[in-house]
N, C-alpha and C positions, 0 to 999 in steps of 0.2 A: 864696245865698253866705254868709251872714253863720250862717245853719245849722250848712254844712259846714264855714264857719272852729270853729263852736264846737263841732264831734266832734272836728275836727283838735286843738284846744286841749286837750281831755278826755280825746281819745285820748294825747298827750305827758304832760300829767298821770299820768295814774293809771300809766304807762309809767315816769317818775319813780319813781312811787309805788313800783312793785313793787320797781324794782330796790334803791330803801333799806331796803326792808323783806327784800330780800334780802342785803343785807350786814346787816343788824341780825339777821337769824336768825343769819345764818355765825356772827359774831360772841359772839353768844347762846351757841349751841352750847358754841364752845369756852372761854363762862365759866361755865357750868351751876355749879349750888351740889351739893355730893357727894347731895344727897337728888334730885335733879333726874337724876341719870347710872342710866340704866341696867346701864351698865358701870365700875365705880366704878376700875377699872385706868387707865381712860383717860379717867379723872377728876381725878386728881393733878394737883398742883400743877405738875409737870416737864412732862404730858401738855400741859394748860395752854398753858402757854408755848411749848411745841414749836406746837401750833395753830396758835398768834398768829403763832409765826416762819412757818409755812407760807402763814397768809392775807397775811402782808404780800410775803411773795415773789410771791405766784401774783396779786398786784396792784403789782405794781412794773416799772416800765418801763423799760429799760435800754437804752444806748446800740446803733444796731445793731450788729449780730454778720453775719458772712458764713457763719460754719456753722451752721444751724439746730440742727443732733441735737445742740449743744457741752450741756453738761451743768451745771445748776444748784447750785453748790456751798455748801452749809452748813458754817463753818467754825463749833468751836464750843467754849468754854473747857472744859477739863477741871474736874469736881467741880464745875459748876454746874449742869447740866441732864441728869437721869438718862438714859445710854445708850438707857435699855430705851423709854424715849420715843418715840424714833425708828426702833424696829422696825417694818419695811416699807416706808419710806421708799426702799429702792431700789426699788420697782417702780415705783414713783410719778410722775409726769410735771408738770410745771408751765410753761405755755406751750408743751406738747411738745416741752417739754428735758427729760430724765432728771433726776431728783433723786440730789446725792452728798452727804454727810454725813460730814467727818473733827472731827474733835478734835485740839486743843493745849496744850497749858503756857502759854508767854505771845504776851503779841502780839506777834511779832518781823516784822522786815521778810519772810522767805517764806511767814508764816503769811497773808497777804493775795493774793498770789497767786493767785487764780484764783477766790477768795471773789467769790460772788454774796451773800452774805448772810452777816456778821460778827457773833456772839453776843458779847457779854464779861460776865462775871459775877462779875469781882472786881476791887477799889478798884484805878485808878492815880496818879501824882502827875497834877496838872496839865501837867506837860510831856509825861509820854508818853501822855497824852488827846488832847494840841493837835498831833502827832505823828501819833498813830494818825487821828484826822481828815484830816490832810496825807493820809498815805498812800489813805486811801479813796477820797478825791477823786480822786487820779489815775490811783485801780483800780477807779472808778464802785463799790466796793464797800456796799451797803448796810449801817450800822453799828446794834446795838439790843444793848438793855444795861438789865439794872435798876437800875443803881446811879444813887442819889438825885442828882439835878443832871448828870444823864449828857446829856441834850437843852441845856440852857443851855451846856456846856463844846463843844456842837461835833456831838455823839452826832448821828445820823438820826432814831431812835423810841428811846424811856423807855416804859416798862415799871414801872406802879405801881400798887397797891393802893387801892383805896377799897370801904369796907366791905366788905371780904372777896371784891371785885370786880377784876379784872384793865385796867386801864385804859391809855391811853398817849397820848402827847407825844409830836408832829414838829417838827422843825426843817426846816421849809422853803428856808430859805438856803444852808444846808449840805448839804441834799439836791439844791438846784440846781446846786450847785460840781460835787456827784458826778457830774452829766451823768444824773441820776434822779429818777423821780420818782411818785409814789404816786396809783391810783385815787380822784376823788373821792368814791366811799363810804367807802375808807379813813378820807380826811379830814374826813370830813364826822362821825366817829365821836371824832375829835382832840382833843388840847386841842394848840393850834399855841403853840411857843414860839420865842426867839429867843437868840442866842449873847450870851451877857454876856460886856463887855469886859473883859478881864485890870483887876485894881487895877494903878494907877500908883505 
């Protein structure tokens, strides 16, 4: 018995094993250094990032849905992540919902809409930060942003640089509010941060 407990235990292991060593590939991939890319097109810095937005959707769990074929929507700020990034993304599937990809000007209340997955990529005040968090939560919509202190103000996942490396920051609390919530190999890749309180 004490055998079979210990293949059982080995077997869980290294089963562990794989599967972080299988999000640390994903991951990998989509941070290759341009000498590392076979294909240096989809090696950009915009490609990059589009990656990141696809592995964190295609590991995010979302409240249930009654129509399965409903469709995974990318909304995504204007002049901050190259169009051409997301060429083929329509054929694409992510939890066997079709992948859709629009782009906006600003965050306005219908730009949320139907957003599975919210890019923003340029500064807003603190109020319409603490706003646009309001609104996500109550549209489960996942929120990710590289702007600096984006994770502390409320944001879902930050998007930042270290050595010329692609990295990123959850907020776990705010991603609970959304009714969502991220693969632990996601997290396990994380740096977990938390919402800082408004100055009094």
């Amino acid at each position: 018995m004490k055998l079979n407990f210990a293949k059982r235990r080995r077997g869980r292991l290294r089963s562990a094993l794989q599967k972080r060593a299988a999000w640390l590939l994903a991951f990998a991939i989509a941070t290759a250094s341009p000498g590392q890319a076979q294909n240096p097109s989809t090696d950009s810095p915009d490609a990059v990032e589009a990656a990141f937005l696809f592995n964190f959707a295609k590991f995010t769990s979302w409240p249930s849905i009654s129509d399965l074929d409903s469709s995974i929507k990318f909304c995504i700020q204007k002049d901050t992540i190259d169009p051409a990034a997301f060429a083929g993304w329509g054929k694409k599937k992510i939890q066997n919902r079709p992948v859709r990809v629009s782009f906006f000007e600003s965050p306005s209340e219908p730009d949320l809409d139907n957003c599975g997955v919210f890019y923003l990529g340029r500064e807003l005040t603190d109020e319409k930060v603490a706003d646009l968090v309001r609104r996500a939560a109550a549209n489960s919509t996942l929120l990710v942003s590289d702007i600096e202190g984006f994770g502390k103000a409320g944001g879902h996942i930050e998007l930042f640089l270290v050595n010329r490396r692609l990295r990123f920051k959850v907020n776990l609390a705010e991603l609970s509010k959304a009714k969502l919530s991220l693969g632990a190999g996601v997290l396990n890749l994380a740096e977990i941060v938390t919402t800082e309180a408004p100055p009094k």
